[in-house]
C-alpha positions as CSV (number, residue, x, y, z in Angstrom):
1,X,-33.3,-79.7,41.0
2,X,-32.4,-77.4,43.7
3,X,-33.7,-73.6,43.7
4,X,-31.8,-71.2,46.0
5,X,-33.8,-67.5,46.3
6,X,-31.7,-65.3,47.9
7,X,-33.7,-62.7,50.4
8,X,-33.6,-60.0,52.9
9,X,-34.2,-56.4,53.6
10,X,-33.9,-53.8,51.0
11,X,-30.1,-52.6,50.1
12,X,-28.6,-55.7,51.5
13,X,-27.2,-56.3,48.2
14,X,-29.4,-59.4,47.3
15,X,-28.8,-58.2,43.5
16,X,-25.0,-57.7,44.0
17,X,-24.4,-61.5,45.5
18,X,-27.1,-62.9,42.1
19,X,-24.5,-61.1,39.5
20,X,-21.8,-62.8,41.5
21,X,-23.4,-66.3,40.0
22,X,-24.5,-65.1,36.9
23,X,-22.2,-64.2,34.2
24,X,-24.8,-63.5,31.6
25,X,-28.2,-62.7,33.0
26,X,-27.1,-59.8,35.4
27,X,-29.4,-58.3,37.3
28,X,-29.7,-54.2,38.1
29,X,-27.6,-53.6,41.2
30,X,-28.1,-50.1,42.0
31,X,-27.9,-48.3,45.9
32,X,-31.2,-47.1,45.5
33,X,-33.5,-49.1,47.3
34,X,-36.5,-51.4,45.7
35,X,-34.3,-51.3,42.3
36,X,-35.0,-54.6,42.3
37,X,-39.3,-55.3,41.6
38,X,-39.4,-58.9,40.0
39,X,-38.0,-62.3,41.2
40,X,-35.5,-63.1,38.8
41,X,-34.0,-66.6,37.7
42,X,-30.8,-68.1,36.7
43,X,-29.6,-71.4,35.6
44,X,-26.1,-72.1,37.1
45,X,-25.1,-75.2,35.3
46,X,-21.4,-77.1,34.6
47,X,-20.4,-80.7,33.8
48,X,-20.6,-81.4,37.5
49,X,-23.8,-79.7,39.0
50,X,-26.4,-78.0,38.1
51,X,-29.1,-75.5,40.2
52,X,-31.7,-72.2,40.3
53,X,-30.3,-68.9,41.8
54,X,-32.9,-66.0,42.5
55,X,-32.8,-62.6,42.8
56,X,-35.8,-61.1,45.0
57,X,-37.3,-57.5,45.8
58,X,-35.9,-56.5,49.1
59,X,-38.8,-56.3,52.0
60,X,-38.7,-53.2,55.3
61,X,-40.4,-55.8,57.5
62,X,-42.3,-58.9,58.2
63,X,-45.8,-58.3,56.5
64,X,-43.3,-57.3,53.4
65,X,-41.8,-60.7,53.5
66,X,-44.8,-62.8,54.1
67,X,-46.1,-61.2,50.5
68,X,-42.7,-61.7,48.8
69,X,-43.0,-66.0,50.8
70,X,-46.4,-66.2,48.9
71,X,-45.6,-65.0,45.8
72,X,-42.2,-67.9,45.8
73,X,-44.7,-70.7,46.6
74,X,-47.2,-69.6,43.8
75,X,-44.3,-70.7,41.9
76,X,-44.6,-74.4,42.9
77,X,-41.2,-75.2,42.8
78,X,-39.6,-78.4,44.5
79,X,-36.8,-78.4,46.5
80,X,-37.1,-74.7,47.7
81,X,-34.5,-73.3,49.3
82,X,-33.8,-69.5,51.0
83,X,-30.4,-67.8,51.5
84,X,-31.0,-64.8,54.1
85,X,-28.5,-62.2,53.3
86,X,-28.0,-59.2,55.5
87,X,-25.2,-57.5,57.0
88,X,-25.9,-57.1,60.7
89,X,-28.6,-59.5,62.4
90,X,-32.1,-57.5,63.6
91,X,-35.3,-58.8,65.5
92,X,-37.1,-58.4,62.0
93,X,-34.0,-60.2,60.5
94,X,-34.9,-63.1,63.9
95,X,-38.7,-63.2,63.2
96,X,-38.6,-63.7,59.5
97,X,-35.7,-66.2,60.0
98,X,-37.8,-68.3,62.7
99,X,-40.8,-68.2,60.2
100,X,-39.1,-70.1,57.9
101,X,-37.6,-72.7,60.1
102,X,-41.1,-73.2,61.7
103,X,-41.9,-74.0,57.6
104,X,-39.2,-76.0,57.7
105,X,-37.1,-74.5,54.4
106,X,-33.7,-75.3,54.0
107,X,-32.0,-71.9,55.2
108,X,-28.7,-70.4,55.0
109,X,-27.4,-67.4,56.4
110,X,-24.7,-65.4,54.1
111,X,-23.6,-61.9,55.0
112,X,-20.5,-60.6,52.8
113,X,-18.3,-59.6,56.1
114,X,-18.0,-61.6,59.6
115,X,-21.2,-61.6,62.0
116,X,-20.6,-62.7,65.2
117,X,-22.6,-65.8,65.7
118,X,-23.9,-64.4,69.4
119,X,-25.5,-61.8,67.0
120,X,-28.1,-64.9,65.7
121,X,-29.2,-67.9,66.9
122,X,-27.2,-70.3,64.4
123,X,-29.7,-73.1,65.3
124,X,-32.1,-71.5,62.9
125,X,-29.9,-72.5,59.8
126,X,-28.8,-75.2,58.0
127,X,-25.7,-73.6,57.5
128,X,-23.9,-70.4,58.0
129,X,-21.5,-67.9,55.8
130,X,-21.0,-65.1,58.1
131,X,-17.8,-66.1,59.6
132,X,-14.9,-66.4,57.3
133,X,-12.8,-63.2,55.0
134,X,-14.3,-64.7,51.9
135,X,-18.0,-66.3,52.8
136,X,-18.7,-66.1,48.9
137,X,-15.8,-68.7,47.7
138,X,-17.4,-70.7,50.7
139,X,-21.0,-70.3,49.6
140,X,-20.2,-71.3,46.1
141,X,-18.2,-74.4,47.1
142,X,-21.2,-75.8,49.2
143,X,-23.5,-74.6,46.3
144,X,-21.8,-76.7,44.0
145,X,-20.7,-79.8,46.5
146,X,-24.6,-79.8,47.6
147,X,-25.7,-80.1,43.7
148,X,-23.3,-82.3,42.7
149,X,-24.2,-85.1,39.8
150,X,-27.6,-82.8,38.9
151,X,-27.5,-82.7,35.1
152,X,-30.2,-81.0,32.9
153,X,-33.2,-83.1,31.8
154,X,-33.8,-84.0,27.9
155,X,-36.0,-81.6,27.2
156,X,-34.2,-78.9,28.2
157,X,-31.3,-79.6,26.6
158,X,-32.6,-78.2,22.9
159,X,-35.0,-75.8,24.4
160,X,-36.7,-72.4,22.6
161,X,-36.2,-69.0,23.8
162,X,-38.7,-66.7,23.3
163,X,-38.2,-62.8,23.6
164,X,-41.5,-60.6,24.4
165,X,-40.8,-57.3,23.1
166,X,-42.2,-54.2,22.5
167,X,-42.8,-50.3,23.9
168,X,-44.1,-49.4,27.2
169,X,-47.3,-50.1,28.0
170,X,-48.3,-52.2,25.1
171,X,-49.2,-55.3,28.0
172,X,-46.0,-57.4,27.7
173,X,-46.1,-58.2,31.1
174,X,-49.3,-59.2,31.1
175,X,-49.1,-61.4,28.4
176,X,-46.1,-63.2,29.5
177,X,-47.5,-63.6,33.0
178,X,-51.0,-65.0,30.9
179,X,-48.4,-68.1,29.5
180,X,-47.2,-68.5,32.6
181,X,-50.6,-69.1,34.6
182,X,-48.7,-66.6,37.4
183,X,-47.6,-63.4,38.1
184,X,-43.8,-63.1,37.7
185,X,-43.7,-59.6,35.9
186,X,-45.1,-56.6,38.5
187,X,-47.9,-54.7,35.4
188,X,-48.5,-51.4,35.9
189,X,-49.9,-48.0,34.3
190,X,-46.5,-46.4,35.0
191,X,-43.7,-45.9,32.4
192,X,-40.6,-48.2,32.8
193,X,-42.4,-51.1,35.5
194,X,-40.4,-54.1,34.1
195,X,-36.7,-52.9,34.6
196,X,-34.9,-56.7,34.9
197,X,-35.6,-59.3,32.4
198,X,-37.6,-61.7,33.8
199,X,-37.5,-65.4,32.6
200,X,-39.1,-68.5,33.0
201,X,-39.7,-72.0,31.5
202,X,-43.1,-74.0,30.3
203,X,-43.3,-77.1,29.0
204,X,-45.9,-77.2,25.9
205,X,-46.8,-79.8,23.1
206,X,-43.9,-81.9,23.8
207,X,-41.4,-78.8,24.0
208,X,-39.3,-76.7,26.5
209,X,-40.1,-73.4,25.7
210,X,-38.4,-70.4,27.9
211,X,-40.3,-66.8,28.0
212,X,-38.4,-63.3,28.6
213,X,-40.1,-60.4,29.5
214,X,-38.0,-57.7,28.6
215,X,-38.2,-53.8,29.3
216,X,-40.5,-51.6,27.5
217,X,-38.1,-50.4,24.1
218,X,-37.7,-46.6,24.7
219,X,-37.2,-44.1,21.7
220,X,-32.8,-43.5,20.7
221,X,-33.8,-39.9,20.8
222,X,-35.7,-40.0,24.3
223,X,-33.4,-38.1,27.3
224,X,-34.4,-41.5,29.6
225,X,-32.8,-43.5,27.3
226,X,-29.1,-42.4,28.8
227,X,-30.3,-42.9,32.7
228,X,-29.1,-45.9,35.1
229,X,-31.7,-47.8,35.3
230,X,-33.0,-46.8,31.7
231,X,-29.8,-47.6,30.2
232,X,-28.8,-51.4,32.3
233,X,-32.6,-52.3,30.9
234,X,-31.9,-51.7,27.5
235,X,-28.7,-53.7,27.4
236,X,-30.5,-56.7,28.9
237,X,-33.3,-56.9,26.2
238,X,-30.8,-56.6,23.3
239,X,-28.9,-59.3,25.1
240,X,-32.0,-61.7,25.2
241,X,-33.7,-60.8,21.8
242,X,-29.9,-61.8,20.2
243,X,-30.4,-64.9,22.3
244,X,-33.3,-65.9,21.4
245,X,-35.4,-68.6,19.0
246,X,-37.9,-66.2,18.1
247,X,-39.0,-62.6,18.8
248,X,-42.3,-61.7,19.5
249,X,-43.3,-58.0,19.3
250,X,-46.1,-56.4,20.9
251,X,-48.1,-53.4,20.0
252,X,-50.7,-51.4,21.4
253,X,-53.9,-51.5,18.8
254,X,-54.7,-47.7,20.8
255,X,-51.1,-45.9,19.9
256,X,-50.7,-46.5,16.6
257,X,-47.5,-44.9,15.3
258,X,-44.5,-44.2,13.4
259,X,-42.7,-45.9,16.2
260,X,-44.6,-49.1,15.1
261,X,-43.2,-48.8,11.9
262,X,-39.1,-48.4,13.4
263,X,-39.8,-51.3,15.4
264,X,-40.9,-54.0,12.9
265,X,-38.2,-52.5,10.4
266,X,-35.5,-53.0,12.9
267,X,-36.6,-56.3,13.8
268,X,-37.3,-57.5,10.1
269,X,-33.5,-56.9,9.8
270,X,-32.5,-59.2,12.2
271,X,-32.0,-63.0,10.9
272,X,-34.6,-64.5,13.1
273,X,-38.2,-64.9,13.3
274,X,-40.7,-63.0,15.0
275,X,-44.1,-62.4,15.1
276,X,-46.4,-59.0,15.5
277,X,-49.1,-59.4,18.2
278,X,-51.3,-56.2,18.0
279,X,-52.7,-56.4,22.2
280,X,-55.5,-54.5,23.3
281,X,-57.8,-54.8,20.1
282,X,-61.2,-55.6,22.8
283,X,-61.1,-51.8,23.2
284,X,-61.3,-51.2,19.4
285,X,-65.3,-50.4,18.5
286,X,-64.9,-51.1,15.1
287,X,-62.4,-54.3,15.1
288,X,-62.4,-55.0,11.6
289,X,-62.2,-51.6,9.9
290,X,-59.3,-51.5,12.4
291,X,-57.8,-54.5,11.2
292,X,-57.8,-53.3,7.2
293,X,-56.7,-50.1,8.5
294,X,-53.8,-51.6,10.7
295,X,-52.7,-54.1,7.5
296,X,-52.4,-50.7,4.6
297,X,-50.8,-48.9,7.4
298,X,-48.5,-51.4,7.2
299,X,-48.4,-52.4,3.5
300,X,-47.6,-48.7,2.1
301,X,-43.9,-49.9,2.9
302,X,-43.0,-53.4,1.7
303,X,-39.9,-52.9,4.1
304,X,-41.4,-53.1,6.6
305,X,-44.2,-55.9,5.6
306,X,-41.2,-58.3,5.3
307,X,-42.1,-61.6,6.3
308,X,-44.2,-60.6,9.0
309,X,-46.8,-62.8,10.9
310,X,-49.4,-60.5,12.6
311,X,-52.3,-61.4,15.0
312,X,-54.7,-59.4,16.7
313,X,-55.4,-60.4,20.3
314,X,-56.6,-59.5,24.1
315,X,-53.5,-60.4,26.6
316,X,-57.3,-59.7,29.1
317,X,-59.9,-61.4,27.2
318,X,-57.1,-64.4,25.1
319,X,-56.9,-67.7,26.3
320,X,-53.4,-68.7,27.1
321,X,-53.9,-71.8,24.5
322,X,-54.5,-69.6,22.1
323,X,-51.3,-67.2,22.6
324,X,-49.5,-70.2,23.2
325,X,-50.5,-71.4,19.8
326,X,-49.5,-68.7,18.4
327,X,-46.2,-68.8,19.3
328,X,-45.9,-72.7,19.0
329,X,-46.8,-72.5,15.4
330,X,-44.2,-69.4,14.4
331,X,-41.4,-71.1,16.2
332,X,-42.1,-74.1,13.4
333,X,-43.2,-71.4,10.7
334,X,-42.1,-73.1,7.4
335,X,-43.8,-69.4,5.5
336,X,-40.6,-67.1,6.5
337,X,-38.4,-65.4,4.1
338,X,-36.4,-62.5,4.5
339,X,-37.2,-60.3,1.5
340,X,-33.7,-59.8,-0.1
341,X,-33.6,-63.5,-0.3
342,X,-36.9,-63.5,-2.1
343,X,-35.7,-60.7,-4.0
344,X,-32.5,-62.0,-5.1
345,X,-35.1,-64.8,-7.1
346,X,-36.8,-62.1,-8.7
347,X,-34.0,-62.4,-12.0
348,X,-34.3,-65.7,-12.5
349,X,-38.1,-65.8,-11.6
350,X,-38.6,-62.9,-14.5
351,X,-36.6,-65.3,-17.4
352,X,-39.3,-68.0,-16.6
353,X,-42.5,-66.1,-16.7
354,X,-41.1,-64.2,-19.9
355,X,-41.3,-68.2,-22.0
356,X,-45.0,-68.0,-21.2
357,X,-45.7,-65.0,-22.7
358,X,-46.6,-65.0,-25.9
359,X,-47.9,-61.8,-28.4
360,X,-48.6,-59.8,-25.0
361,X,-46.8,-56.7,-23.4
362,X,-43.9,-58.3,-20.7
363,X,-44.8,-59.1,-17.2
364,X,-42.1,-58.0,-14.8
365,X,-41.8,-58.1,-10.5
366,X,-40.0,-55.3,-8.8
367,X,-40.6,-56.6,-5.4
368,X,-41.5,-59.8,-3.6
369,X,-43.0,-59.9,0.6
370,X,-43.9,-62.6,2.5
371,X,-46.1,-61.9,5.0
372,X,-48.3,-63.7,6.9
373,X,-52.2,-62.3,8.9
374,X,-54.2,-64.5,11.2
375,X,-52.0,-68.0,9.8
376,X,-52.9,-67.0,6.5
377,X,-50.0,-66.7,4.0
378,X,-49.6,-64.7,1.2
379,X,-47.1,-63.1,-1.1
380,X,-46.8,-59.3,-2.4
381,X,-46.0,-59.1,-5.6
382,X,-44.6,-55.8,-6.7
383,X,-45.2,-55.7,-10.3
384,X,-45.5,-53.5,-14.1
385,X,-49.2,-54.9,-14.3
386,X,-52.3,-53.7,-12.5
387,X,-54.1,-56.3,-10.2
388,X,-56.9,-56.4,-13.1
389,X,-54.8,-57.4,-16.2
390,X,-52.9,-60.3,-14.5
391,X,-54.6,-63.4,-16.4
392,X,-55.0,-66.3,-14.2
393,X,-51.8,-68.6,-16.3
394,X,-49.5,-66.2,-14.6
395,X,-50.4,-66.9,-11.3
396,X,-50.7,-70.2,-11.4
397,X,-47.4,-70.3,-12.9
398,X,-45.6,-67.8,-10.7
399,X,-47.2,-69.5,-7.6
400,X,-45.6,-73.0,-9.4
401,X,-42.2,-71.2,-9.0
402,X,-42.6,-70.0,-5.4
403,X,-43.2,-73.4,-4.2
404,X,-40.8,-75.1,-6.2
405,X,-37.6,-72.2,-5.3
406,X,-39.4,-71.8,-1.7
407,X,-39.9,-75.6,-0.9
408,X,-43.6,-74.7,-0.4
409,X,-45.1,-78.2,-0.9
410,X,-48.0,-78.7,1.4
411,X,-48.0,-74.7,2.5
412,X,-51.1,-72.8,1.5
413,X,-50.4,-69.1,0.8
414,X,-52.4,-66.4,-2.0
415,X,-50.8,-63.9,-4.1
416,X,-51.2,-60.2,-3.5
417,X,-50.7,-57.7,-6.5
């Protein structure tokens, strides 16, 4: 399949032309230069063709460009292609241009009003849009002539979209560029680094699985949350976290906080799954004090331990097998419930316990959570008895229930009271 990156110097309105393509993925265009920081991808697809449109940070001059080259063949795409944008032809503009027909790239020149072709040397390009009123109907007509007859392969057809969110800072960027064996998300120290949503496919354990990195979430009552750039990001990640298969949140094991707590309660509401990663935990001294710690933190509000699946990791120090497992095995978790579906059991799970007991004082839940720590699954049971006085019958009995109601057959979990 054909991928077209569209390139040139700062402000051209590289961004602009990429929204033009996409109608759901739309990048930030914004007249402030370098607003764009990631190369960003989009699948143009219809019954008749199908091809890769990129949106790339603009470049001053050549060294710029040479960086921006290397980072596109990292990628180790076939069938690479480069639209040069730009609205009046410099000697930069020539020496970038002449680069990449020494490299021999296919290259197309686009500029959104007419050039004068004395202004370039046209020999330089495989075809030119610089000459007509409208060079985008044009560009898009060739686009889809040129790609005519591509149609999607199998396994992307049914593929798994995966959203990585989370605050600033917590390393989502550096996690998803860990899956991707690349860097495709700019990480930084700095507040706000990731601005578009940057996407990208792998192919793992038989499956087509696609990974956004979304902006870092920033607090409703926070003054940036109401800014351009600010505001554009946040409408992007909602769009992709609605969008996707599964959500995966990420904390920061150093910044624990009430903001933790918002997060996994909004996201618990949602009808979708999605997993807690808890990054950073190599610079915790004392990892599992930390870990019990993180768990009653957690616990002491069984909102917002509804069906969670938590893992502590090191997007530095974890493999990207091991994340990847991670992930792999929550997209096919069998162990997730919401909890008022759980609790809407609770009657009927209540009239069957009550025929087992006999000359003793009733046992009665309140509350049920499923939750799940390190792939191990367990229950909270909310409850009229303390931990102590629940005889063994009952839990065997109750646990009888669960998998029966739950379809459980197979699936190891414990009982927490």
């Amino acid at each position: 399949m054909n991928n077209y990156f569209i390139i040139g110097k700062v402000n051209e309105g590289k961004s602009y032309l990429f929204n033009l393509f996409s109608k759901t993925h739309k990048t930030i265009s914004n007249p402030r230069a370098n607003t764009t920081i990631d190369v960003i991808r989009k699948n143009i697809i219809s019954e008749n063709y199908e091809y890769f449109i990129y949106d790339t940070p603009g470049f001053y001059k050549f060294s710029d460009f040479t960086i921006l080259l290397n980072k596109i063949l990292e990628l180790k795409l076939d069938n690479i292609n480069f639209i040069y944008l730009t609205s009046s032809f410099s000697n930069e503009d020539l020496k970038i241009c002449k680069q990449l027909h020494k490299k021999k790239f296919n290259l197309l020149l686009f500029s959104f009003k007419k050039i004068d072709e004395k202004n370039y040397i046209s020999n330089l390009f495989n075809k030119n849009f610089t000459t007509n009123s409208d060079n985008l109907s044009t560009l898009k007509k060739y686009l889809s002539n040129k790609n005519m007859n591509q149609h999607p392969k199998k396994n992307t057809v049914n593929k798994k979209t995966i959203a990585i969110f989370g605050k600033e800072n917590t390393g989502k960027s550096t996690i998803f560029n860990k899956i991707m064996s690349i860097s495709l998300s700019k990480t930084s120290p700095n507040l706000h680094t990731t601005r578009d949503s940057v996407n990208w496919d792998i192919n793992y354990k038989n499956q087509t699985l696609q990974f956004i990195d979304t902006a870092g979430f920033i607090r409703n009552r926070s003054n940036r949350k109401n800014l351009d750039f600010e505001k554009l990001s946040i409408e992007q990640s909602e769009y992709f976290i609605k969008k996707s298969s599964l959500i995966v949140l990420i904390l920061d094991a150093n910044s624990e906080s009430k903001l933790d707590l918002s997060l996994i309660g909004s996201l618990s509401k949602r009808n979708k799954p999605f997993l807690v990663l808890v990054n950073k935990i190599d610079l915790i001294e004392n990892k599992s004090l930390y870990k019990q710690k993180f768990l009653k933190y957690l616990s002491s509000n069984h909102n917002y331990y509804s069906s969670l699946n938590i893992f502590f990791i090191s997007a530095l120090n974890s493999s990207k097998s091991k994340i990847l497992n991670i992930i792999s095995n929550q997209l096919d978790n069998r162990f997730f419930f919401k909890t008022s579906y759980l609790n809407r059991l609770i009657k009927s799970i209540n009239g069957e316990l009550s025929k087992i007991q006999k000359n003793s004082k009733e046992f009665k839940i309140y509350f049920i959570t499923a939750f799940t720590v390190n792939q191990k699954n367990y229950f909270k049971i909310s409850c009229n008895f303390s931990k102590k006085n629940i005889k063994s019958h009952m839990k065997s009995y109750l646990s009888k229930i669960l998998i029966r109601e739950l379809n459980l057959k197979g699936i190891n979990f414990n009982l927490i009271f």
